[in-house]
N, C-alpha and C positions, 0 to 999 in steps of 0.2 A: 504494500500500500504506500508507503514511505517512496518506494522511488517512482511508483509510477506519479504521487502527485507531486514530487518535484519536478517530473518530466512534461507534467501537462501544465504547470504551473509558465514555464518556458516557454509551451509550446501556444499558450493562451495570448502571454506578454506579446510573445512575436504578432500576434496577429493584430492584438489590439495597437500598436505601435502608432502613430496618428490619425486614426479615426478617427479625435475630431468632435467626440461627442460635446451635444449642446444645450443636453439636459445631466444633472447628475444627481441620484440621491441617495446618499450614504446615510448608514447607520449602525449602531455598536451594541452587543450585549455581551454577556460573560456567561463562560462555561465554567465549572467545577476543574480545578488544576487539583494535580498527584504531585506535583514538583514543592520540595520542603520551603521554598520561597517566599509562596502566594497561593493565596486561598483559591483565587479565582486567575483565569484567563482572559485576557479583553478581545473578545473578538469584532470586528470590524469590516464592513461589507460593502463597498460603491457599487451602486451599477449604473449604466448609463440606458437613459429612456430615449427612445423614437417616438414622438408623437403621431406625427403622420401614417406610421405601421403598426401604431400601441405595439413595438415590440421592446423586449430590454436585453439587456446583457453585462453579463459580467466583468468589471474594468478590475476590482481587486479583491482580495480577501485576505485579509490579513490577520495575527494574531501579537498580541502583546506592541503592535508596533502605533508609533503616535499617529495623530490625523496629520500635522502640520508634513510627517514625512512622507504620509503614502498621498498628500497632497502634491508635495515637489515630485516625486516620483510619474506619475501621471502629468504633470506638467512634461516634463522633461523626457516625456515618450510621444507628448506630443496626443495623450489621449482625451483630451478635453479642449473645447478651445475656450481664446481670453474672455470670450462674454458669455461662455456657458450660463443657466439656471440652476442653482445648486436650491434642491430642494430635501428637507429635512426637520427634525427638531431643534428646539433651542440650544442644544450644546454647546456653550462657546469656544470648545476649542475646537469642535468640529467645524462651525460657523467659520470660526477665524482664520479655521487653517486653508478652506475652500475659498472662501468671500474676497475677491480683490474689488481695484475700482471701478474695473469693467463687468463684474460677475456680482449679480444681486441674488437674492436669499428669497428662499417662497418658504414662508412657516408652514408646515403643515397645518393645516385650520383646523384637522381632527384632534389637534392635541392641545389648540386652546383653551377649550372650558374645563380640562383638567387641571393643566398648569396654574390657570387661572383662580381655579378651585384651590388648590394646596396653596396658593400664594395669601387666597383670603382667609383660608381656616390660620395659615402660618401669623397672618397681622393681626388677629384674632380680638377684632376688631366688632365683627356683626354677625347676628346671631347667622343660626343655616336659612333660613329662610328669606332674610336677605341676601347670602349668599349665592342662594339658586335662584334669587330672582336676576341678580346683577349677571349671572355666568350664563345665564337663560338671555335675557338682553342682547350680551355682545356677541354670543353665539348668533343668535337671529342676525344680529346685521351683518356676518362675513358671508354665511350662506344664504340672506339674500341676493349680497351683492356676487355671489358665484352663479347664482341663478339666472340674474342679469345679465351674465358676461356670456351665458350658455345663450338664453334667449336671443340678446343682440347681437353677437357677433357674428352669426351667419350671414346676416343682414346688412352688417358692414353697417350698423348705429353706433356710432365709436362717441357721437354726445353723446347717447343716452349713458354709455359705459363712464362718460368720464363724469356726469352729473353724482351718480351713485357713487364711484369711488371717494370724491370728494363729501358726499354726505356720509357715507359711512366712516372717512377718518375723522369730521368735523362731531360726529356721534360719542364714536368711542374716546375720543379724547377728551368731551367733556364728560364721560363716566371717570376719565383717570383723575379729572380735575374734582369729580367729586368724591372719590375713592380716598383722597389724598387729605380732602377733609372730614374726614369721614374717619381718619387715624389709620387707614389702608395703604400707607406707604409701599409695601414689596407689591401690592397688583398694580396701584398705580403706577411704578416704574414697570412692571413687566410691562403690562399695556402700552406705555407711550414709548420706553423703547423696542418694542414690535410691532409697531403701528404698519411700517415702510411692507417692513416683511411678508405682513400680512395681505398686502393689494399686490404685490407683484405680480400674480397670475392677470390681476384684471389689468393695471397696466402695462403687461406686455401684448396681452388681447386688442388693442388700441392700435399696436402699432403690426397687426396680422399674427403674432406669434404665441401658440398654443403652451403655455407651461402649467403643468398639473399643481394643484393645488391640496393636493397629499401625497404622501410617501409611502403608501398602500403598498407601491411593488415590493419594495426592498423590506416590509414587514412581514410581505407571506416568506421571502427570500429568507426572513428570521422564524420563521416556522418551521422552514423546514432544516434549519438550526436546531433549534427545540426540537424537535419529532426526533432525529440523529444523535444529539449530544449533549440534551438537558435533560435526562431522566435523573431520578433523587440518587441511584446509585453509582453513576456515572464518573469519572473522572482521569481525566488526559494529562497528559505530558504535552509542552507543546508544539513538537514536532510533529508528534501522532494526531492532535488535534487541527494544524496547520492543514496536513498534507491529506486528512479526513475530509476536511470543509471546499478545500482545492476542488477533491472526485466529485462530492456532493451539489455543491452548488454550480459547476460547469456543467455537468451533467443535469440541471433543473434550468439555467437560465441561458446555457448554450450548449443545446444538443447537436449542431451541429459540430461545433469543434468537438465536441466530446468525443461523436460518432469515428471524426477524423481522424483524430489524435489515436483512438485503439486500432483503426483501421492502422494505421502510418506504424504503432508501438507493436502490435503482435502480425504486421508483416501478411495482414490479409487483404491488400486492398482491391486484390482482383477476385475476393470472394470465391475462391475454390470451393468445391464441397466434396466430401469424403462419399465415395458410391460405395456398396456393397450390395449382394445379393444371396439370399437364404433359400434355402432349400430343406423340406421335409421328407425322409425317406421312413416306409413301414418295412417291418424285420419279423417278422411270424405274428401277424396281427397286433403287434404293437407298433406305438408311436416311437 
């Protein structure tokens, strides 16, 4: 297992080499480590999205290593380009290590009224049912305004998109202004520094350009993470872990190279097939 997913690890890089991709959305979870070090493992998954073929694929997978390097790394292969959509959670070092001044940030919108939630039980500030009222609120105004961007931009209504995005930032920002008085400091800061993040799908919609507005892919992609390498008993080393996740996830987000790469590694690429032929013979009425 160990050398073939070194070998497809190689055989993936080569291929991804300046693709180019123009969407990216990374994301990290942690597996169970064996090694006397660390409790856990950080594992870490980019893929790059196609919008126009909804298709995606796998740019890295990494294990124990930082974002800001498997960020340079992807630059430096030339697998991303400078104005890519990095689309993800609030992580900041995930953000910081993708986000330059040409590459703007799509919040996943499905994980603001949790974030949002923890921030307002954490100021602990107003009871829950202010709290679900406020999370219910700003919820409603992102997926309105996704609704909007769906409805009009087929139609090429790029006022209507930009009347909504401006009322929805003019919305929530006076919920941070009131949050703020309200003794809700940590939402009001999330809020108004998420604000940008948060319209970037409808602002790129403006200018013809489709960027998704969740990270949906690369969380089944952590599924099938979990299914493979988060059971309660489980626990890797992280080469065994690395070169696991390598087979795994090529094999779920690029079958084709998968297909190739075993074709190319056990030397069957012209699909031979082994013939034989059987025969039954009877010997004084038996078989």
């Amino acid at each position: 297992m160990t050398e073939c997913g070194r070998k497809l690890t190689e055989f993936v890089s080569s291929r991804i080499a300046g693709s180019e991709a123009e969407t990216v959305i990374p994301d990290g979870t942690n597996c169970y480590s064996q090694d006397e070090d660390r409790e856990y493992h950080d594992v870490r998954v980019t893929l790059a999205e196609d919008t126009e073929t909804a298709s995606r694929s796998v740019l890295d997978v990494s294990v124990n290593t930082p974002w800001s390097e498997i960020a340079d790394t992807l630059d430096t292969a030339e697998a991303i380009t400078d104005d890519a959509k990095v689309v993800s959670d609030a992580e900041k070092s995930l953000v910081g290590a993708f986000q330059t001044d040409t590459r703007d940030h799509q919040l996943d919108l499905s994980h603001v009224p949790r974030t949002l939630g923890y921030k307002l039980w954490d100021d602990g500030a107003l009871s829950l049912e202010d709290r679900n009222e406020i999370i219910s609120e700003v919820s409603g105004e992102l997926f309105h305004l996704k609704s909007s961007v769906e409805k009009h931009r087929p139609q090429e209504e790029y006022s209507a998109i930009r009347e909504r995005i401006a009322r929805t930032k003019e919305r929530i920002g006076k919920t941070a202004w009131q949050l703020e008085q309200l003794s809700s400091p940590k939402a009001a800061s999330y809020l108004r520094g998420g604000l940008d993040s948060m319209v970037t799908f409808a602002e790129d919609a403006i200018d013809g350009f489709e960027v998704p507005w969740t990270s949906n892919p690369v969380e089944r992609a952590m599924g099938e993470v979990a299914k493979r390498c988060k059971r309660d008993w489980m626990q890797w080393s992280e080469e065994g872990l690395d070169t696991l996740l390598q087979l795994s996830l090529t094999k779920y987000a690029n079958p084709e190279y998968y297909r190739e790469f075993f074709d190319e590694f056990l030397q069957r690429s012209t699909h031979e097939k082994i013939r034989c032929s059987v025969s039954v013979t009877t010997n004084g009425g038996e078989l």
